[in-house]
N, C-alpha and C positions, 0 to 999 in steps of 0.2 A: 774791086777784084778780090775774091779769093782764093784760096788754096784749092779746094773742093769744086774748081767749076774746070769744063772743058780750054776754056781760052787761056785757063793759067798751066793746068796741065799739059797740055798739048801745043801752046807755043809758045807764051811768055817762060817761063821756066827752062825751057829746051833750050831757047835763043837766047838766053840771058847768061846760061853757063857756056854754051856753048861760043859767044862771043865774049865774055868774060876770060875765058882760059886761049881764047886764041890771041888780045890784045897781051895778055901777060906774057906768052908765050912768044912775041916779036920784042919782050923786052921795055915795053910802053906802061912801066907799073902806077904811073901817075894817070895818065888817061883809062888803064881798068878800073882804078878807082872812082874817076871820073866818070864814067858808064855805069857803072853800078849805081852810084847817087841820083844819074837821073832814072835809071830803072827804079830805084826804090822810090822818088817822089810822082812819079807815073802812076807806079803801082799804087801808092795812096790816094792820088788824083783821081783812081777813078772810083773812090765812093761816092767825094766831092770835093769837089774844087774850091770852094769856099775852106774847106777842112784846111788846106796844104797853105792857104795864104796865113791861116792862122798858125800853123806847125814853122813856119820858115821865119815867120815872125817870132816867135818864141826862140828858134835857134840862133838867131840873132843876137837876139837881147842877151840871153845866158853865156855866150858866146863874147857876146863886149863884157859882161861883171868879170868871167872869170880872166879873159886874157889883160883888161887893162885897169879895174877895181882891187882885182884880188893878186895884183903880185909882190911879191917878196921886199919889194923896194919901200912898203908904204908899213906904216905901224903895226905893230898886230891889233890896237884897238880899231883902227881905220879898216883895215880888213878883216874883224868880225862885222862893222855895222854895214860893210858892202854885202858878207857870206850872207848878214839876218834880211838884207834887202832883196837880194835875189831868189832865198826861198820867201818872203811874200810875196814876192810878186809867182814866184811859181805856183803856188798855194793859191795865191787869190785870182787864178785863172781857173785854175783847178774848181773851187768856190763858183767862181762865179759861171764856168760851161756846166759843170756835172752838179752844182749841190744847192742852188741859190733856189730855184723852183722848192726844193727837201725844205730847207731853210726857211721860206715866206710860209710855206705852210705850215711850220711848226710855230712859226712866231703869231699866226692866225690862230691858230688852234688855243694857244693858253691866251693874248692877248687880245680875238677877236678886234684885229689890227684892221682886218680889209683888206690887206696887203694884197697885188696882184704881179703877176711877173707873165711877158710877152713868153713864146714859145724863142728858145736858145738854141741856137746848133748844139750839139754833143759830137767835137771833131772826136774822128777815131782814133782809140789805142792811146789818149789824154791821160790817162793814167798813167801809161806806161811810158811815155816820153816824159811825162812832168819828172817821175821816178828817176829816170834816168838823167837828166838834167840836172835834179837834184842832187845827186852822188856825186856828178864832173865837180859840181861849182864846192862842196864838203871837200871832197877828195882833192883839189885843188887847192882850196884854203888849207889844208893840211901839210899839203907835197906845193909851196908855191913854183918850186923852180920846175917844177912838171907842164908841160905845153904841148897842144899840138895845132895841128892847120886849123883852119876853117874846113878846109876841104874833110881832114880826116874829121873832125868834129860831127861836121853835117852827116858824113855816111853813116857813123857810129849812131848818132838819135833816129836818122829814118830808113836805115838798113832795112830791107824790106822782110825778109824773115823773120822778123822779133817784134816790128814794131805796132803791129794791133795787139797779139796774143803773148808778147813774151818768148821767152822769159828777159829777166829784167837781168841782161850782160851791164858789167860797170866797164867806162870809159877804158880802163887801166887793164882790162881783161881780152876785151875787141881787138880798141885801134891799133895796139903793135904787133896784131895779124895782119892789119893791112898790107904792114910796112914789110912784112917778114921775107925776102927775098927766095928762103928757104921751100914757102908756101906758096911760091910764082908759079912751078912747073907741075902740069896738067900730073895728075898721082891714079891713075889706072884702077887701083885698091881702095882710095878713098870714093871714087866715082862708083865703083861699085858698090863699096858699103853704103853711100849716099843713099844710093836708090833702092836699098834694101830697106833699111829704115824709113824713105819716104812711104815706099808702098804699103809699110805695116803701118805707118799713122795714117795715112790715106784711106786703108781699109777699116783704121778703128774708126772712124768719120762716119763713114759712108753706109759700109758693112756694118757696123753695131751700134752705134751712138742714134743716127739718124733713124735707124730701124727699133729703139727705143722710144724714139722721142713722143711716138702716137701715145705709147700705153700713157708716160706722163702726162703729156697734155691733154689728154681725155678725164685723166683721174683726177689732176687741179683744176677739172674745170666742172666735175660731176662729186667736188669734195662731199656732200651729202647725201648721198646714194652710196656709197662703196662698201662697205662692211668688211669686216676684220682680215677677210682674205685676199678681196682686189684691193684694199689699202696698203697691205704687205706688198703686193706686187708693184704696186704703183711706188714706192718708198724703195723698194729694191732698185725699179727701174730707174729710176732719178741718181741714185749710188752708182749707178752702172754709165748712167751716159753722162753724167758730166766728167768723168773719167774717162772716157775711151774719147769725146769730145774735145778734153784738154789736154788729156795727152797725147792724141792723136797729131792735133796742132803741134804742138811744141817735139814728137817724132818727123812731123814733117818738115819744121822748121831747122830741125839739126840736119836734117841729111841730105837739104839743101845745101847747107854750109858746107858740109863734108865734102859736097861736089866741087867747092868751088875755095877747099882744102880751109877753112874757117871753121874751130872748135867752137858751139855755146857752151855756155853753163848748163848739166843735165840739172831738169828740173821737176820728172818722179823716178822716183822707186820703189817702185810697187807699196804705194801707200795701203793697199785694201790690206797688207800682210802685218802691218802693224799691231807691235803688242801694250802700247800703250798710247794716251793721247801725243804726249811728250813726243813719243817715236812716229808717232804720225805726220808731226810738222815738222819731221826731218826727213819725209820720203813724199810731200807733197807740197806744192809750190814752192822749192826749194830757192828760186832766188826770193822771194818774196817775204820769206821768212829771213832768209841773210839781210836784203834789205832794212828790215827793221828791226833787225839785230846789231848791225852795225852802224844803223846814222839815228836811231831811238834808245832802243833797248842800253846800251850801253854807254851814251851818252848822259841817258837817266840815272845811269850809277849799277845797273846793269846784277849782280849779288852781289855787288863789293858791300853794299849798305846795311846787310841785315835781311833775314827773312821777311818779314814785315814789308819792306821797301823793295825787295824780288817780288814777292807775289803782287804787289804793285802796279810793277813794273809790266808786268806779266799780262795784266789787266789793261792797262793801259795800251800793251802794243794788240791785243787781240780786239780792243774798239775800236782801232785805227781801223785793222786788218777787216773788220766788218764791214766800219764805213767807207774804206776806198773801195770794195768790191759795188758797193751802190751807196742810193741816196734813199735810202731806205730804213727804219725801222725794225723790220725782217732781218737784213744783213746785219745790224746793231747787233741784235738777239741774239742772232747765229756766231758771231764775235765774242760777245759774253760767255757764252754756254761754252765755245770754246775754253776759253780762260779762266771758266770754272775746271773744267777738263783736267787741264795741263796743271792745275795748282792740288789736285787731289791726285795727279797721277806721281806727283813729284812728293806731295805730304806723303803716300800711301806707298812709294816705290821700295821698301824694304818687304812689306807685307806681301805687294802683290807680285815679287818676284819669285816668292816662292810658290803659289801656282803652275801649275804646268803650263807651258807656250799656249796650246789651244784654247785653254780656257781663256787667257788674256788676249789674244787675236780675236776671239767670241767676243770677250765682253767692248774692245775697241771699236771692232766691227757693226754693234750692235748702237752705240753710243752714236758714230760717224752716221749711220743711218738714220738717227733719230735728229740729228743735229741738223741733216740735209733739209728737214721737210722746211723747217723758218726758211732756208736760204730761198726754196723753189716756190713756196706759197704767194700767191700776191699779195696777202695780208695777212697780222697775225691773226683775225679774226679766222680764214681760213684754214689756216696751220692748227687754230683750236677744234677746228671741224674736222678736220682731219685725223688725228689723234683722237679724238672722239671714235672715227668708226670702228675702230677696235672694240670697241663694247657695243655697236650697233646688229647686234644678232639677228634680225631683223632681215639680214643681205647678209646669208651665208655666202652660197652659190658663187663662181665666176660670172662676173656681169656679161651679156650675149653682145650688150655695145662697146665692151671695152675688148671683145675678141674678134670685133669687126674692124675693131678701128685699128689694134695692136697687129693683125697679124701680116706680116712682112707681104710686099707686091708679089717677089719672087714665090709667096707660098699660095697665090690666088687661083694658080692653075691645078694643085696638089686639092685644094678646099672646093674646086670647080667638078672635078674628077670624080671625087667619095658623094657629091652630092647624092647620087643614085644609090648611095647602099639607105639611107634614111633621112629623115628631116633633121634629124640629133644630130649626125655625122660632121657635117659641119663645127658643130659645136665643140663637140668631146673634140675633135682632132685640132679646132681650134686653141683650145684649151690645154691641150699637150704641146704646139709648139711653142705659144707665147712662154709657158713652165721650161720648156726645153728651153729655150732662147735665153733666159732670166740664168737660169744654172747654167748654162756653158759660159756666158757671159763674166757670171763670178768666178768659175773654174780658171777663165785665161786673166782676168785682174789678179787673181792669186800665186794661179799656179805657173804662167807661162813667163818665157824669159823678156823682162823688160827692156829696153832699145840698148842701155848703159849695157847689159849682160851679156844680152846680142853681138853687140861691136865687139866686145872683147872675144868673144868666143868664134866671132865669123871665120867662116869657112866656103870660100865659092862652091859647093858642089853640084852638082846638078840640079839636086833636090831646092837646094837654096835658090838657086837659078828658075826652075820651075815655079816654087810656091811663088816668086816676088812676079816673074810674068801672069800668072793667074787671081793674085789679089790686084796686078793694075789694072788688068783684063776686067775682071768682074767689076772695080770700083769705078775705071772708066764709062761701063756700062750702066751705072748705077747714079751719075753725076747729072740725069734730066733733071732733078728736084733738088736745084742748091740748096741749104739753106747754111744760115749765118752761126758763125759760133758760138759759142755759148757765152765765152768769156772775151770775146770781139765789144761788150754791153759794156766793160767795167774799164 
């Protein structure tokens, strides 16, 4: 199940708060809680059922290191070798669903091994539970006298809001929402805000991302035909929808919570307005970067140790950051390039603050763009073809199959209509909306108020009343052609 189909819309969501806030509201806070865990392992059940035997097993296991391995009564050297046992073994799950296929193939590759590996499940949101499993059993080993149920435990790893796409809540931040008696009784204001925020991640999904997604997937898969201009396009597009994609998600996942009076962690803020790399990975995947800021980065020695040993460090956490996103080489790349980034924006931050803002949001903007194309290429060989079309002069012109394929369903009756003014007609006007669509797209990445902005500033009025019933309206209408998230892969 996802966020984005009719059946979650329309009645698991509806019937989930709605039965959630009525059990709270006779006072039954142990049994709400209990409802919700089997909503959320339902909701994972139904990618696959194999998936959930593997997730329940895993809660398990981290569940017995941290509450009977890791407590305060045993040595600290006794519980470091329990805390380094239970991240292998978290790891080498991780290893062995997501990376062992990466792995046999690399070790073929230089060693002409032969090595062969069966096809593996790849349970969902593996990343993201390992993650957070992670942190309980660290945070735990830190704080021993710290505990909670089973019960609370299990809801906190497959809480069904966070647990494909994030973001990556730590134990200590969630569970004592559960408990919060304060947060029992149905809040009129946050139910409203809920569903103001859902409907604007619903509509970035739906309305912008999905309506992206052609021009990309046409252009990586026609990487040698494109020329300097449908390259741009195609490179902006990919900027644009994995954005409105993931943050879409993680707006829809908060203002579920909201409904059902549970804070997440916000995790963008309007990264495309960033004026340096640095500033970048402060306003996009923001638990992700806390993440390995607080159980790597700083663990490593974090700048206590010297320049030298920070940029390091620096390096280190953005290889990680590559390779958890996939099993791939691409992502490698794109991880590096990052943490070239961040180590020149921080060598270079005296110089380039004297610039004017624009200039550095340009040069940020321009940089995260170029960085995009390794993450979405299937290979780097293609990512060099890519890059290449920039000098392929050859293919000026907007391509006639990239404004067949690009332009939105909703605009097929508009492009049906002009047929009779010419044969061109089609074209040119093809070609001004997909342009049109590209720049309005970066206008509202940049310019408009991100969900964090929204919440503070909400105001029920009419108008707010109206936009949020005509973005469900239309995204409703817009939900025949699921498809999957982007970052649902990682």
């Amino acid at each position: 199940m996802v966020f984005n189909s009719y059946v979650f819309v329309l009645v698991f969501l509806p019937l989930v708060v709605t039965v959630c806030l009525f059990i709270n509201s006779r006072g039954a806070y142990t049994a709400s809680k209990a409802f919700l865990l089997m909503a959320s392992l339902f909701f994972y059940a139904c990618d696959n059922p194999l998936s959930l035997i593997i997730l329940i097993s895993s809660i398990l296991v981290n569940y017995c290191i941290a509450g009977f391995l890791l407590r305060k009564d045993y040595a600290q050297g006794i519980r470091r070798c329990f805390l380094a046992l239970g991240i292998i073994l978290n790891i080498g799950a991780l290893v062995w669903f997501k990376y062992l296929g990466f792995f046999t193939g690399m070790i073929n590759s230089l060693f002409n091994a032969g090595l062969t590996v069966k096809n593996i499940l790849l349970p969902l949101g593996i990343s993201y539970f390992t993650f957070s499993q992670i942190s309980y059993l660290v945070d735990k080993y830190r704080e021993p006298e710290t505990g909670y149920t089973l019960l609370d435990y299990s809801l906190y790893v497959t809480f069904f809001p966070k647990i494909t796409v994030g973001p990556i809540a730590l134990a200590g931040d969630l569970i004592p929402q559960f408990n919060d008696l304060s947060r029992k009784k149905p809040n009129p204001g946050n139910l409203a805000g809920g569903l103001v925020i859902f409907a604007a991640g619903l509509a970035k999904k739906v309305l912008l991302a999905d309506n992206l997604a052609p021009y990309v997937t046409w252009g990586y898969s026609n990487t040698g035909n494109l020329g300097p201009i449908n390259a741009l396009m195609v490179m902006l597009a990919f900027t644009m929808q994995i954005y409105f994609d993931f943050s879409g998600y993680c707006d829809m996942a908060k203002g579920i919570c909201l409904m059902i009076n549970i804070d997440l962690p916000d995790n963008f803020l309007s990264p495309y307005t960033a004026v340096s790399v640095a500033d970048f990975w402060k306003k996009w995947h923001i638990t992700l970067t806390g993440f390995f800021t607080r159980y790597v980065y700083i663990p490593l020695g974090g700048n206590r140790k010297g320049k030298v040993r920070t940029y390091i460090n620096m390096f280190i956490i953005f290889f990680l950051s590559g390779l958890w996103h996939g099993a791939s080489y691409n992502y490698i790349i794109w991880g590096l390039i990052h943490g070239i980034g961040i180590t020149l924006s921080k060598l270079l931050k005296d110089k380039m603050s004297r610039l004017p803002k624009i200039l550095r949001q340009a040069g940020t903007f321009i940089f995260v763009n170029i960085s995009w194309v390794f993450f979405r290429a299937p290979t780097l060989s293609e990512a060099a073809t890519f890059f290449r079309q920039f000098i392929n002069f050859k293919k000026i012109p907007v391509n006639i199959e990239l404004v067949a394929a690009a332009t939105p369903d909703e605009m097929q009756l508009l492009q049906w209509l002009i047929l009779n003014l010419g044969n061109k007609a089609p074209y040119i006007s093809g070609c001004i909306i997909i342009i049109s669509f590209l720049l309005i797209c970066t206008f509202i990445s940049m310019y408009c108020k991100n969900s964090v902005k929204r919440l503070e500033t909400l105001k029920l009025s009419g108008l707010t009343v109206l936009t949020t019933v005509i973005l469900l309206v239309m995204s409703v209408l817009s939900l025949s052609g699921v498809t999957e998230f982007i970052y649902e892969n990682f």
